[in-house]
C-alpha positions as CSV (number, residue, x, y, z in Angstrom):
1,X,37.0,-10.4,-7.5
2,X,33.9,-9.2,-8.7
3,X,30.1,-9.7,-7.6
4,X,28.3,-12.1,-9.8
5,X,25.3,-10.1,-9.5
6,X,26.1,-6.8,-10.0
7,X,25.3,-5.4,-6.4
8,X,22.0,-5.5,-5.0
9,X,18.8,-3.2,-5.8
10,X,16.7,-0.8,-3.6
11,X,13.2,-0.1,-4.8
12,X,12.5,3.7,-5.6
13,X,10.9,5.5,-2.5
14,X,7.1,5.4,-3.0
15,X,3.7,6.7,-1.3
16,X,1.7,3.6,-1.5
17,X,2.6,2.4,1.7
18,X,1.6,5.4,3.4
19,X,-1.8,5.3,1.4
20,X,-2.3,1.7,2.6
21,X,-1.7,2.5,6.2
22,X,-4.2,5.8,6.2
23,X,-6.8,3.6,4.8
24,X,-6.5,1.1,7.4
25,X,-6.2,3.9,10.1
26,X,-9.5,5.1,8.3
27,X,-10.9,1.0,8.9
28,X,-10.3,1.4,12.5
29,X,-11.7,5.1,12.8
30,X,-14.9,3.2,11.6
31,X,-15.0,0.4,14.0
32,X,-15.2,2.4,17.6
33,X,-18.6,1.7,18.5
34,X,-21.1,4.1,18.2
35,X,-24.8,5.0,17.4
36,X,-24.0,7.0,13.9
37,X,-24.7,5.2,10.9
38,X,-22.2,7.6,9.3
39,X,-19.3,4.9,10.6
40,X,-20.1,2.4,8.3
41,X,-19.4,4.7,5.2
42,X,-16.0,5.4,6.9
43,X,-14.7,1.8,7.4
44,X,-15.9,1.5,3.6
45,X,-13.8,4.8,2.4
46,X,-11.1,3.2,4.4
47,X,-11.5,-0.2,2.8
48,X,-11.4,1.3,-0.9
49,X,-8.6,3.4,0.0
50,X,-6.5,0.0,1.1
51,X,-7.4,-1.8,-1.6
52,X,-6.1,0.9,-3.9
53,X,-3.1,1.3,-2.5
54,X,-2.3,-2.6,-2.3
55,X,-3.6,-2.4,-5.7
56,X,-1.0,0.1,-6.5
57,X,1.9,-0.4,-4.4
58,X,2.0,-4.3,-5.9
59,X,1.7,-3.2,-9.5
60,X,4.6,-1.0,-9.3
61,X,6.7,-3.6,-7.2
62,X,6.1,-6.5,-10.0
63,X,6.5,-3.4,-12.7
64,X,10.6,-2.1,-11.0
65,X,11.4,-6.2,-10.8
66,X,10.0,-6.6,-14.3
67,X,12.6,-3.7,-14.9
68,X,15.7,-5.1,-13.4
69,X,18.8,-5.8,-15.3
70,X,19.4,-9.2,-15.5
């Protein structure tokens, strides 16, 4: 008998998700409260690097299911 779907599909490996979680890490770093101004230029670093990495790691999930054999 044979699978009506041909098997099932693993996404390729991919950095994005480590790039998401370092510029969360890099939100956090920001918050511990302290008198430097210099912390609010970290928690925005750490926000653009999330939002890029979201940005990224989505694009190339909706580009591999675009991809998939039907």
């Amino acid at each position: 008998m044979s699978e009506p779907g041909g098997g099932f599909h693993l996404p390729s490996p991919s950095s994005q998700p480590i790039v998401t979680s370092l510029g969360i890490a890099l939100m956090l770093v920001g918050l511990v409260p302290d008198a430097r101004i210099w912390r609010m230029a970290i928690v925005s670093l750490g926000a653009m690097v999330f939002l890029i990495g979201v940005w990224l790691w989505v694009s190339d999930a909706v580009a591999e299911y675009r991809n998939l054999p039907d």
